[in-house]
C-alpha positions as CSV (number, residue, x, y, z in Angstrom):
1,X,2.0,1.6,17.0
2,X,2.1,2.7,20.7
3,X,0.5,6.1,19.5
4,X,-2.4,5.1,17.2
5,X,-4.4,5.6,19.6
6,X,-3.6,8.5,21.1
7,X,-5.5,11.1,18.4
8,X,-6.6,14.6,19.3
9,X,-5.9,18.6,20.4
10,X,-2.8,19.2,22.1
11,X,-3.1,20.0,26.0
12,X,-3.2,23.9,25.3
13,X,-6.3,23.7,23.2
14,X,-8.7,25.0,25.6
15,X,-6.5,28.0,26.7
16,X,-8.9,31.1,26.5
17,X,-11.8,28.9,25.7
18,X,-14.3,27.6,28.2
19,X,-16.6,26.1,25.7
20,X,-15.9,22.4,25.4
21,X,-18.7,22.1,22.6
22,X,-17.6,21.5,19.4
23,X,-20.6,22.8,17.7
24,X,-19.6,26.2,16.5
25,X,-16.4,24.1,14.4
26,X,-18.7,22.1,12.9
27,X,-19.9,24.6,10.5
28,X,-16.8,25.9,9.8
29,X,-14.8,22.2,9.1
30,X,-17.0,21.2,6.2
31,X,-16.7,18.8,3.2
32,X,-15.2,15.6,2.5
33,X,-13.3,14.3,5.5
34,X,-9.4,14.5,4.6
35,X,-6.8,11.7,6.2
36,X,-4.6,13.8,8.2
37,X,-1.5,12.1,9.8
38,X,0.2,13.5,12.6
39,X,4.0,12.8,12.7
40,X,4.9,14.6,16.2
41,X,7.4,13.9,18.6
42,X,6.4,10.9,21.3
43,X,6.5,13.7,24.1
44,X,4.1,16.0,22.4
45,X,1.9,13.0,21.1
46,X,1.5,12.2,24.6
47,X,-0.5,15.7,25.7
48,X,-3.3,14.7,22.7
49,X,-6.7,14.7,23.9
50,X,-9.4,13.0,21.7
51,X,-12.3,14.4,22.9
52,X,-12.7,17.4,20.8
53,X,-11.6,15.6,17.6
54,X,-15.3,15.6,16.4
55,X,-15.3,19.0,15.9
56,X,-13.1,18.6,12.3
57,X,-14.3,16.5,9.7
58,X,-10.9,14.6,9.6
59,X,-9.5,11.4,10.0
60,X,-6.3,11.8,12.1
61,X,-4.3,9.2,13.1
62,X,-0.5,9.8,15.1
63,X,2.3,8.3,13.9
64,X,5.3,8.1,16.1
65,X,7.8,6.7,13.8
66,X,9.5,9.8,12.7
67,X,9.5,11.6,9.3
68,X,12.0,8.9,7.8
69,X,10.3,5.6,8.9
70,X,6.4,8.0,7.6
71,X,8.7,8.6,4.4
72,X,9.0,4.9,3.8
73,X,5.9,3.8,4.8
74,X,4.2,4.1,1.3
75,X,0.9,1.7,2.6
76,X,0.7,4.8,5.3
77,X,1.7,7.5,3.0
78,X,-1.2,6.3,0.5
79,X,-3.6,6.6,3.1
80,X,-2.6,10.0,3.9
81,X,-4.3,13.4,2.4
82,X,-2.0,15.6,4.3
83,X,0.5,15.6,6.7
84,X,1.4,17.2,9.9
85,X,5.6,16.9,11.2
86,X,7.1,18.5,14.2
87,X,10.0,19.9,13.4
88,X,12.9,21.8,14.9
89,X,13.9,24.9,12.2
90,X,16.9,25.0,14.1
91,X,18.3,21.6,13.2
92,X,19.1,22.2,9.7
93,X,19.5,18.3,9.0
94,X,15.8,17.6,9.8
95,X,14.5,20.6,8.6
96,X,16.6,20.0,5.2
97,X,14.5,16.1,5.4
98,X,11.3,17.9,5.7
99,X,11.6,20.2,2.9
100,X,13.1,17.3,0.3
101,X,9.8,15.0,1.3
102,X,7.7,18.3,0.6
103,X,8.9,18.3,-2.2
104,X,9.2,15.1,-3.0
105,X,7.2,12.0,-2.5
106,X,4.7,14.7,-0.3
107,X,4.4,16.8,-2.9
108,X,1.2,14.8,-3.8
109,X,0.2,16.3,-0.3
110,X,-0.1,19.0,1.5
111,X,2.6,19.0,4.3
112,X,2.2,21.4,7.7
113,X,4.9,21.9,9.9
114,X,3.8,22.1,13.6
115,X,7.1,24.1,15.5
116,X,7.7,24.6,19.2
117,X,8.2,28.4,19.9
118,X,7.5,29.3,16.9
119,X,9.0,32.6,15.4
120,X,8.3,34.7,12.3
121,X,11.8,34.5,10.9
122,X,11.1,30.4,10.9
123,X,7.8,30.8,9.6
124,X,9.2,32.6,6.8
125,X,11.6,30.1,6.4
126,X,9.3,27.1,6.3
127,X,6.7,28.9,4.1
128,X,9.4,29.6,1.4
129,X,9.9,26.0,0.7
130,X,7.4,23.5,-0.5
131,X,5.4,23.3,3.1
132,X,1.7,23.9,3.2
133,X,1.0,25.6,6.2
134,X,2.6,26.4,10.2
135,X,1.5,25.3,13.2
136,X,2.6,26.6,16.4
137,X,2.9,23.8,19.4
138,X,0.5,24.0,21.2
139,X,-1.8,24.4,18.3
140,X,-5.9,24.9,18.9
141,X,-8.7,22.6,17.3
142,X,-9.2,25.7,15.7
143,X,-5.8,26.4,14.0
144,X,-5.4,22.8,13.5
145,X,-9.0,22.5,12.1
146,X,-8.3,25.9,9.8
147,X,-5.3,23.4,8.2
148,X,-7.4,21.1,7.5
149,X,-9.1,23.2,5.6
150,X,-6.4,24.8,3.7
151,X,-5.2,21.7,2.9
152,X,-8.4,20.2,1.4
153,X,-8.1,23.6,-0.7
154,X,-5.1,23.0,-2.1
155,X,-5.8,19.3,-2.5
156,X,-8.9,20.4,-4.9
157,X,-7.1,23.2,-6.6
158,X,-4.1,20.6,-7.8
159,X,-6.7,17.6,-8.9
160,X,-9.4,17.1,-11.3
161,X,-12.6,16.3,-9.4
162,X,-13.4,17.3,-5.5
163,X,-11.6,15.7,-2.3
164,X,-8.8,13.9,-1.4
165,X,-7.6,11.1,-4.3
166,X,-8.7,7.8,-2.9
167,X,-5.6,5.2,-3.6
168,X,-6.1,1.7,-4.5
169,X,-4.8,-0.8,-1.6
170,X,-1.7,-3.0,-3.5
171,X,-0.8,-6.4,-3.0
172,X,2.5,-8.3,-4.3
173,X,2.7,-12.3,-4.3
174,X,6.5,-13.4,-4.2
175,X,7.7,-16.5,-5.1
176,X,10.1,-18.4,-2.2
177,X,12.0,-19.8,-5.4
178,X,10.7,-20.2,-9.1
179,X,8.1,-23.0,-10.1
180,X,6.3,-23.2,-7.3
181,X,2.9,-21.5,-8.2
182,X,3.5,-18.2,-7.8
183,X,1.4,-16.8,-10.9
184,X,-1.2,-19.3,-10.6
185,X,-2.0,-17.9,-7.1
186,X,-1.9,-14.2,-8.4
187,X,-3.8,-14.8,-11.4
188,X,-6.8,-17.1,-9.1
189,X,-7.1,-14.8,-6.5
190,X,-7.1,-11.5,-9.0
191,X,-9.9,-13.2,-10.5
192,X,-11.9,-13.4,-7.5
193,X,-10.8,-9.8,-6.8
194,X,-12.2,-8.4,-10.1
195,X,-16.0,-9.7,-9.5
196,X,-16.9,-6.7,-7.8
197,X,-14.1,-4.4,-7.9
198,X,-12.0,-2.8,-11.0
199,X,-8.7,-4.7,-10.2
200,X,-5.2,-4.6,-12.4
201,X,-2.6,-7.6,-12.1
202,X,0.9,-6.1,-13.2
203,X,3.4,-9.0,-14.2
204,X,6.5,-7.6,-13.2
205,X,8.6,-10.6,-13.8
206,X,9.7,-9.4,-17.4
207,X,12.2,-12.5,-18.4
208,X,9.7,-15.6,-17.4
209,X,6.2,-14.2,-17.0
210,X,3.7,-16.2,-17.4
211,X,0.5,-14.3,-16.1
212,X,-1.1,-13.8,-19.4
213,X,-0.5,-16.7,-20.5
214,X,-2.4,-18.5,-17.3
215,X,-5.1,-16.4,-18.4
216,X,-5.4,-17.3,-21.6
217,X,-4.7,-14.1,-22.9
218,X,-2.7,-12.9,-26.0
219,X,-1.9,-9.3,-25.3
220,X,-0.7,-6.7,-28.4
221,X,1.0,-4.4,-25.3
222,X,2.7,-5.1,-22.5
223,X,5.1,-3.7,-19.6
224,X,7.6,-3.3,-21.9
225,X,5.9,-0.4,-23.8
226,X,5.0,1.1,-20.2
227,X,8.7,1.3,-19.7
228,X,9.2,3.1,-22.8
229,X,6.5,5.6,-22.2
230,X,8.6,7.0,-19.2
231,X,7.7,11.0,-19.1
232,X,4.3,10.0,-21.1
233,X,3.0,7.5,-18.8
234,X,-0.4,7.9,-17.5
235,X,-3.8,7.2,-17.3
236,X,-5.3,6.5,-20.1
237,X,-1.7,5.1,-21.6
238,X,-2.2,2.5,-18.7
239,X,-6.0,1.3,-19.5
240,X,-5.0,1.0,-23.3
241,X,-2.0,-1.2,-22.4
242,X,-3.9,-3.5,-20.1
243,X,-6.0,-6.4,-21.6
244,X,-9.4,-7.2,-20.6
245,X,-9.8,-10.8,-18.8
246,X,-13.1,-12.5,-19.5
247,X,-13.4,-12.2,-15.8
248,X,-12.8,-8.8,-15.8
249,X,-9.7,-8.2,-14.3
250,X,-7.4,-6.1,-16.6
251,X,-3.7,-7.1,-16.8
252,X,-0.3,-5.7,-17.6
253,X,1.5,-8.5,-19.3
254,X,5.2,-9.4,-18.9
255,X,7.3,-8.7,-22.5
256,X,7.2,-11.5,-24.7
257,X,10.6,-11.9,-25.3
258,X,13.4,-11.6,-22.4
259,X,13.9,-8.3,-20.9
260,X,16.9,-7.0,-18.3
261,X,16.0,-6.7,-15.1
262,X,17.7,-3.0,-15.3
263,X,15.2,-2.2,-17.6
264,X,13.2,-1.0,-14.7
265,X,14.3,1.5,-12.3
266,X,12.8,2.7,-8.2
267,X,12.2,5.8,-10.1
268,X,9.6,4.1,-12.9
269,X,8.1,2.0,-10.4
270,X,7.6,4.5,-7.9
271,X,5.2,6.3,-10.8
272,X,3.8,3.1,-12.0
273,X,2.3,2.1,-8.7
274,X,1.0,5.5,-8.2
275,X,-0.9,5.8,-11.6
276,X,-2.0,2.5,-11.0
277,X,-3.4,3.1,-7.6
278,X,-5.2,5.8,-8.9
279,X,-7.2,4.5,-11.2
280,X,-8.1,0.9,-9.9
281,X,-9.7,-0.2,-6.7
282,X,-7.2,-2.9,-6.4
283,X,-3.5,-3.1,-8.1
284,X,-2.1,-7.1,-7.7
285,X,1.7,-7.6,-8.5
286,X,3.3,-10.5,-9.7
287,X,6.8,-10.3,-8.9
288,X,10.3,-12.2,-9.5
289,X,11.6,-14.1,-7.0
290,X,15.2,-11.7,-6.9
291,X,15.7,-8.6,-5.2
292,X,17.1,-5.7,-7.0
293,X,16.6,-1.6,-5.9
294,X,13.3,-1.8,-8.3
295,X,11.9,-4.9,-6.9
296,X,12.4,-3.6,-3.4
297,X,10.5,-0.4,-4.2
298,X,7.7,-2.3,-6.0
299,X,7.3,-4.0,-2.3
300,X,7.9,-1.3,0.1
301,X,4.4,0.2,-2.1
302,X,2.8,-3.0,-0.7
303,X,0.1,-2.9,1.6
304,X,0.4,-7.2,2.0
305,X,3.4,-9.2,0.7
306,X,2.2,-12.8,0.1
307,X,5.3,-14.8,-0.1
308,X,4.7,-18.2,-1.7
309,X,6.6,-21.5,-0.6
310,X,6.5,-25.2,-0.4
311,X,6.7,-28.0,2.1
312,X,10.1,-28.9,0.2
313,X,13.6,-29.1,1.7
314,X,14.6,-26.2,-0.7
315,X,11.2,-24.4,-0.2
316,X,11.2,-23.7,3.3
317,X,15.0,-23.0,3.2
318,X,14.4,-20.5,0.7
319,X,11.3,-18.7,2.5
320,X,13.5,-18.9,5.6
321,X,16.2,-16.5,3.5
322,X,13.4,-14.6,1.8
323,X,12.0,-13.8,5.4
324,X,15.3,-12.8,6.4
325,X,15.4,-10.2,3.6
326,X,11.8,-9.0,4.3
327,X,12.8,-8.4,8.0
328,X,16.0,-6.6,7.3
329,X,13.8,-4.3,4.9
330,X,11.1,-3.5,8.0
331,X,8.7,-5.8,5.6
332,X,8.3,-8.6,8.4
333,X,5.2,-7.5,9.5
334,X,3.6,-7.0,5.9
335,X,4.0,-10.7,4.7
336,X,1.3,-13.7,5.0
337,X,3.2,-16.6,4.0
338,X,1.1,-18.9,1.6
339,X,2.4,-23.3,1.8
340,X,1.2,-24.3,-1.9
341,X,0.9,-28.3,-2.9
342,X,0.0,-29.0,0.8
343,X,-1.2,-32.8,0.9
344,X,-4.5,-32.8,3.6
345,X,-4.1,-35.7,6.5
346,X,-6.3,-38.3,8.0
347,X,-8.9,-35.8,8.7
348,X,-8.7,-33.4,6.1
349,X,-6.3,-30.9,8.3
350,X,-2.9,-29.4,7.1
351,X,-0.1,-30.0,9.5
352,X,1.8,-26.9,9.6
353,X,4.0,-26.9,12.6
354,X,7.0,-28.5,11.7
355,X,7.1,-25.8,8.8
356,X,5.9,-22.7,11.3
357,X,9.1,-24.5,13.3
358,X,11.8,-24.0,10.9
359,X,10.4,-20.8,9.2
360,X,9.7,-19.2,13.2
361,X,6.7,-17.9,11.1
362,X,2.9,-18.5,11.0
363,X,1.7,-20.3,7.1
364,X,-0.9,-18.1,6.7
365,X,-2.8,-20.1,3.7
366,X,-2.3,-23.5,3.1
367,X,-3.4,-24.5,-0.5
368,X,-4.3,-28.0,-1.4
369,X,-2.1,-29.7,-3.9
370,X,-4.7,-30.5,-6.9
371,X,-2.7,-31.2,-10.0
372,X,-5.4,-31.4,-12.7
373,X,-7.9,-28.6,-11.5
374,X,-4.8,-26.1,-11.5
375,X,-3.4,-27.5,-15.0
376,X,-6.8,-26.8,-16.5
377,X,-7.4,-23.1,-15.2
378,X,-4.2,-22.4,-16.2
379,X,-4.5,-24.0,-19.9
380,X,-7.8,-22.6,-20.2
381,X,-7.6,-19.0,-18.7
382,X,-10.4,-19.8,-16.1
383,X,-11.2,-19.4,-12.3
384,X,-10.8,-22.8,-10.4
385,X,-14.6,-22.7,-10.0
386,X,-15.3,-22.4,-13.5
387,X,-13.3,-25.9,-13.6
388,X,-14.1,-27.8,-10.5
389,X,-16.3,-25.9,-7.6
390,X,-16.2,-26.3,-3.9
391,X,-12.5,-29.0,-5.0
392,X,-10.2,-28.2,-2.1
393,X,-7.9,-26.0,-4.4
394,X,-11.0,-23.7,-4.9
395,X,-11.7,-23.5,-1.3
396,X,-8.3,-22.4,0.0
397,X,-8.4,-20.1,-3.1
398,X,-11.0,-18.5,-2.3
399,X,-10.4,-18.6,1.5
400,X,-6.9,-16.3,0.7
401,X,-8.7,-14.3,-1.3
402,X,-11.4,-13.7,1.4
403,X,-9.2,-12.9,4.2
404,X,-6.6,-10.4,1.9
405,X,-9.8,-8.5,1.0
406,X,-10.8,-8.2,4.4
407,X,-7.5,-7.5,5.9
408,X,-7.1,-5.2,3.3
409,X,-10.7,-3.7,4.1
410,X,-9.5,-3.4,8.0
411,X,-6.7,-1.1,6.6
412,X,-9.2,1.5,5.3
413,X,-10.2,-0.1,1.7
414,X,-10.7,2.3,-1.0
415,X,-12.7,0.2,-3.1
């Protein structure tokens, strides 16, 4: 975004000050450093000036999207400790936004309001609902810095342990249509995931998943049961229904007999993926290739989409409508499109463009097409090393799974 970059004090910071050292803050803005987004209007973002940001142990980052498109930005939201919104009190449509994602989703944060002009009567008004905190606009690097620190007090009075909640990075892999190796992709790459991390795979595709069964595993629990929790769901419920790869990765099977897909609702998602980025370093979703209210929450939670295809007429059709869908949900930008049972050329090279052509989008991961390496991972619950190292299947593998964990990483990795 334009403003990214644009991070500091607002132009009246210095106004009765003519210390530019940030020293005598530095005592004061102490502790773990907090992630603080600032949602502010593009004119007021414009007057920030980073050169004093040092003086608060924060990570602040602008967002110039508005509330609604910070609201829907779950990747963002997860990254975010507490959150600062300009907002007009006198525009009761906005200010009745604000308060519902107090509230709301940002009830799991501290939200400030920062306020032009700002008058007792709508501080009062903004202090009886769920906001955190006022700021007046201009605010100081003091004021803002005193926020801060208000917010990292509520954050530690409202959680077990001290400092922000650190949020697992999640990553869904969509199939373009069914049967083209969706799950074996998941399952491959979450095993090279869980080597040095704690990772979770969550087979979401409740009427034909096959993710335990890839791994070999025959589990007493599954999503089902998590569904059925609903109001008891949480930690520990989730670690006792997961089963323990030989690998290491833990997984959430699909039910073993046929469930509806209204079984699951935005609502159970929305606290599934929370409890589950809470308490791995890495949450992996396998998902149905169909889009329903559910299935769109479970990927608007997603930091990466990896959408799945092949170099069939009816594969690259259907990525071409899937892509469509993804776009129309502001997903685009999200998705790395994986080509699966690519056949190598003359040299050993994968010829993507006539693909890239018809899709108008970049394959991200070509995978080699390597029929009886796969078929024995996936009858024997093992890595595609553990069956055949350095084969071309395990090297695009483990190329994907590379280049996910560092993109990932780039994002601000919590593992």
């Amino acid at each position: 975004m334009a403003l990214l970059a644009r991070l500091g004090t607002l132009a009246g910071l210095a106004a009765g000050s003519g210390d530019d050292s940030p020293a005598s803050g530095a005592d004061l803005f102490d502790g773990p450093a907090l992630r603080v987004t600032l949602v502010l209007d593009q004119v007021t973002a414009s007057k920030l000036d980073t050169a004093r940001l040092n003086a608060i142990n924060a990570e602040i980052r602008a967002f110039d999207g508005g509330l609604e498109a910070f609201a829907a930005n779950a990747p963002l939201i997860r990254r975010t400790d507490m959150v600062v919104v300009e907002i007009d009190p006198e525009n009761a449509k906005a200010l009745t936004a604000l308060e519902q994602f107090a509230s709301g989703a940002g009830g799991r944060m501290p939200v400030v309001a920062a306020v032009h002009d700002l008058t007792i009567n709508a501080t009062r008004r903004l202090l009886r609902s769920s906001i955190a905190d006022v700021l007046p606009i201009p605010f100081s690097l003091e004021e803002l810095g005193q926020a801060v620190e208000s917010g990292r007090e509520r954050i530690t009075q409202t959680r077990t342990g001290q400092g922000p909640a650190r949020m697992a990075h999640i990553i869904a892999f969509q199939g373009a249509l069914g049967g083209i190796g969706t799950s074996m992709v998941a399952t491959q790459a979450a095993q090279y995931w869980a080597k040095d991390r704690s990772v979770l795979l969550i087979d979401m595709d409740v009427q034909r998943g096959n993710a335990a069964l890839y791994l070999n595993l025959k589990p007493r629990l599954s999503i089902a049961d998590l569904i059925e929790a609903e109001d008891r769901l949480d930690g520990e419920f989730l670690r006792m229904v997961a089963e323990r790869h030989q690998s290491g990765l833990s997984v959430i099977a699909a039910p073993a007999d046929m469930t509806p897909l209204d079984s699951l609702t935005p609502e159970f998602i929305d606290r599934l993926m929370d409890m589950a980025a809470q308490q791995y370093d890495l949450v992996v979703l396998d998902m149905p290739g169909v889009w329903t209210d559910w299935t769109a929450a479970a990927l608007q939670k997603a930091d990466i989409i990896a959408l799945v295809a092949q170099i069939t007429v009816s594969g690259v059709q259907q990525a071409r409508r899937q892509m469509n869908v993804f776009d129309a949900n502001n997903l685009g930008d999200r998705v790395r499109l994986v080509m699966n049972r690519m056949a190598p050329g003359l040299f050993g090279k994968y010829d993507m463009a006539d693909a890239e052509a018809v899709l108008r989008h970049r394959v991200h991961f070509p995978l080699a097409n390597d029929y009886p390496t796969v078929s024995a991972a996936l009858d024997e619950g093992r890595a595609l090393s553990q069956i055949k190292m350095k084969s071309r299947i395990e090297k695009d593998v483990r190329r994907l799974a590379t280049a996910l964990i560092d993109e990932m990483a780039a994002l601000g990795a919590t593992a």
